[in-house]
C-alpha positions in Angstrom: -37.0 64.9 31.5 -34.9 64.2 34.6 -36.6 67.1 37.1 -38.6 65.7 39.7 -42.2 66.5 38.2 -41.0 64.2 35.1 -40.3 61.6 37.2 -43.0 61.8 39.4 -45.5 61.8 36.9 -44.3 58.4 35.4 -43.7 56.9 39.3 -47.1 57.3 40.0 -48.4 56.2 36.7 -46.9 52.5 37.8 -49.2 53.3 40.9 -47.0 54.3 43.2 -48.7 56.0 46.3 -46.7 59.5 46.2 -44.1 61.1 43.6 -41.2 59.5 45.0 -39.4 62.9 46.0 -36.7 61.2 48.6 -36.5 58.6 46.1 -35.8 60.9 42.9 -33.0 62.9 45.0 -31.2 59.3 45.7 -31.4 58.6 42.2 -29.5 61.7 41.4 -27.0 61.6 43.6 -26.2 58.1 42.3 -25.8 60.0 38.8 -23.5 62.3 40.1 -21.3 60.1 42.1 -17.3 61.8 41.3 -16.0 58.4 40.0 -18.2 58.3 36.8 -17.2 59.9 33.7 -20.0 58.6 31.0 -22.5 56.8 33.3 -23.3 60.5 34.4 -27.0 62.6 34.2 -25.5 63.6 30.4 -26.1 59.9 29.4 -29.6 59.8 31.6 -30.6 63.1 29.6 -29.3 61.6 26.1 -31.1 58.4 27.1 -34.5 60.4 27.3 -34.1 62.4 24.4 -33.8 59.0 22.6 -36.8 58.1 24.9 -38.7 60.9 24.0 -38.7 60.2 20.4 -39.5 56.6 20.8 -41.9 56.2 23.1 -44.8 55.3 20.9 -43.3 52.1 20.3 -43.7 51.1 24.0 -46.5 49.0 25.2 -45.7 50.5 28.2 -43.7 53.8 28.3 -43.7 54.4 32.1 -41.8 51.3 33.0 -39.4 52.2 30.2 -38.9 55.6 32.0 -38.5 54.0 35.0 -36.1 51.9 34.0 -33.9 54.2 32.7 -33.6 56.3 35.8 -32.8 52.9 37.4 -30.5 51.0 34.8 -26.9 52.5 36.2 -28.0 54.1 39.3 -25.6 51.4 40.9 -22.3 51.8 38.6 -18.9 51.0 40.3 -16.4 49.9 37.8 -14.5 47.5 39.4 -17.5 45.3 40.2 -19.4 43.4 37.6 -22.8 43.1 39.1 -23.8 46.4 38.7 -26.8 45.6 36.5 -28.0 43.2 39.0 -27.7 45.5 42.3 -29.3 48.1 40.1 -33.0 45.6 38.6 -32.9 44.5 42.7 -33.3 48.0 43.9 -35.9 49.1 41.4 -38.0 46.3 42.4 -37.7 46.7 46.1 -38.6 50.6 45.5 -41.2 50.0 43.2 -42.7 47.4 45.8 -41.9 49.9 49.2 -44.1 52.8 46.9 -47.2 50.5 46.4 -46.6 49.3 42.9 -48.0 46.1 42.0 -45.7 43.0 42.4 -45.9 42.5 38.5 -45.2 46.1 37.5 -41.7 45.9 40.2 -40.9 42.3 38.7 -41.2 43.8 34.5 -38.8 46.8 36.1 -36.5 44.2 37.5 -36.4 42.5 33.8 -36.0 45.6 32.2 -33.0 47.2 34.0 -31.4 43.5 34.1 -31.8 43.4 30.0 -29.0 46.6 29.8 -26.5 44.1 30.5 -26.8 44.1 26.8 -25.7 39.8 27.0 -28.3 39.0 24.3 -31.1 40.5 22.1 -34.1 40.6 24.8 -37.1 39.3 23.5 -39.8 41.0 25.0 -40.6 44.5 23.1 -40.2 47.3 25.6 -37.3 45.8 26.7 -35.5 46.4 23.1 -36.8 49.6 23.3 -34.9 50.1 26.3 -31.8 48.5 25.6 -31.5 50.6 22.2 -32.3 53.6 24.0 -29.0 52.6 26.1 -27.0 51.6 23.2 -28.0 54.4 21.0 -24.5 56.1 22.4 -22.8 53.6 19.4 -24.8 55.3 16.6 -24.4 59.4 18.2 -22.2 61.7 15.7 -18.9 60.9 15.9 -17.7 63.9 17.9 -19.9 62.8 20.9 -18.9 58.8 20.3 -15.2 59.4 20.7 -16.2 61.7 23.9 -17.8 58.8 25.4 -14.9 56.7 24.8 -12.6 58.6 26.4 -15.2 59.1 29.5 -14.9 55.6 29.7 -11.8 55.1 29.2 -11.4 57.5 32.1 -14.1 55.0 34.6 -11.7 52.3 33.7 -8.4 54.8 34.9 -7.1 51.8 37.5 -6.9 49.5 34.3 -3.5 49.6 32.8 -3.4 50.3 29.3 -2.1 47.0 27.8 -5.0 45.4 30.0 -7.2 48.3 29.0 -6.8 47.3 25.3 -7.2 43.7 25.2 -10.9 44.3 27.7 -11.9 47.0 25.2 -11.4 45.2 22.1 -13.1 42.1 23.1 -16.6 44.6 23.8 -16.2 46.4 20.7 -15.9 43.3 18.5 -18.2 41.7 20.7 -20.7 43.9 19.5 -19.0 44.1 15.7 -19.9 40.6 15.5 -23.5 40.4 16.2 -25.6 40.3 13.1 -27.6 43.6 14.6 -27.0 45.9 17.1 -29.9 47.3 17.5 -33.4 45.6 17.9 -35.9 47.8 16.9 -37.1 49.3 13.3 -36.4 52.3 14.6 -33.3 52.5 16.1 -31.7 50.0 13.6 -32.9 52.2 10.2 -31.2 55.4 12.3 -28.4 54.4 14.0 -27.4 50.7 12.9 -25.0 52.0 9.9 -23.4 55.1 12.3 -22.6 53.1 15.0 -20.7 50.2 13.1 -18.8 52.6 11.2 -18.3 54.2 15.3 -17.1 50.7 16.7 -14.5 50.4 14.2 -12.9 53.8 14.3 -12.5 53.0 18.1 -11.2 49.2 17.6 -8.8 50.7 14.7 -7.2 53.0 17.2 -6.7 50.8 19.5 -4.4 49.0 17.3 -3.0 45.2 17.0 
């Protein structure tokens, strides 16, 4: 779901005017940069195999698709407005390739909603954000990997810092009365990925 034909196909069902190939190899290399450890093509392809099996939910899949090739293609750990570089530069490419000026503004929306600050109310964009948060509710082998590959995108953080960051997102999300916002993902994953948080608060300690 991440080759080129994937992504062209959904490009240029939002209209665009080719298949975005210069635009698909950017979006890679972003993926690949050497200073991420989880925000890497392993959590785009585990994103659409969550897509995959969702998308008949969306009122409009393509933009969801989209959206998740663009939702961390800016991720640099020491700044906090990754999320916001990221929704500016899917609009501006959306509006460069043709794409109607509503279609490039629901794209903006949708990447800015994985900042994950509040239940989005607008369908697709739960879909979305559950696709990105489905990570909490994975098997618990491939939960504690992705702590530790975050752990190692925070690496300039000292530890004591490290701890008292992580445990305010972990119960952060512990706290809320869901954590996920669709049917779907809340009947699979909601149980998994509570029982996940804690086991990674716990060893964290006091």
């Amino acid at each position: 779901m991440i080759d080129l034909r994937s992504w062209s196909a959904f490009w240029q069902e939002l209209g665009a005017r080719d298949g975005g190939d210069d635009l698909h190899r950017r979006l890679v290399a972003c993926w690949s940069e050497k200073h991420r450890h989880y925000h890497t093509l392993q959590h785009l392809r585990e994103c659409f195999e969550q897509f995959d099996a969702a998308r008949a939910d969306a009122a409009r899949p393509a933009e969801i698709a989209v959206a998740i090739w663009f939702h961390d293609a800016f991720y640099e750990p020491r700044r906090d407005d990754n999320e916001e570089r990221s929704a500016v530069w899917a609009r501006q490419a959306a509006g460069d390739a043709g794409i109607a000026q509503a279609t490039a503004q629901r794209l903006y929306d949708l990447v800015l909603a994985t900042k994950h600050d509040a239940m989005p109310d607008d369908p697709d964009a739960r879909v979305l954000v559950d696709i990105d948060l489905s990570i909490l509710g994975a098997p618990d082998e491939r939960f504690d990997e992705s702590d530790v590959q975050v752990r190692r995108e925070y690496a300039h953080v000292p530890e004591a810092e490290w701890k008292i960051g992580r445990k305010r997102v972990l119960k952060s999300f512990l706290d809320r009365p869901r954590l996920y916002g669709t049917e779907r993902f809340y009947g699979q994953l909601e149980v998994q990925a509570r029982k996940n948080l804690q086991r990674a608060l716990d060893r964290l300690g006091d």
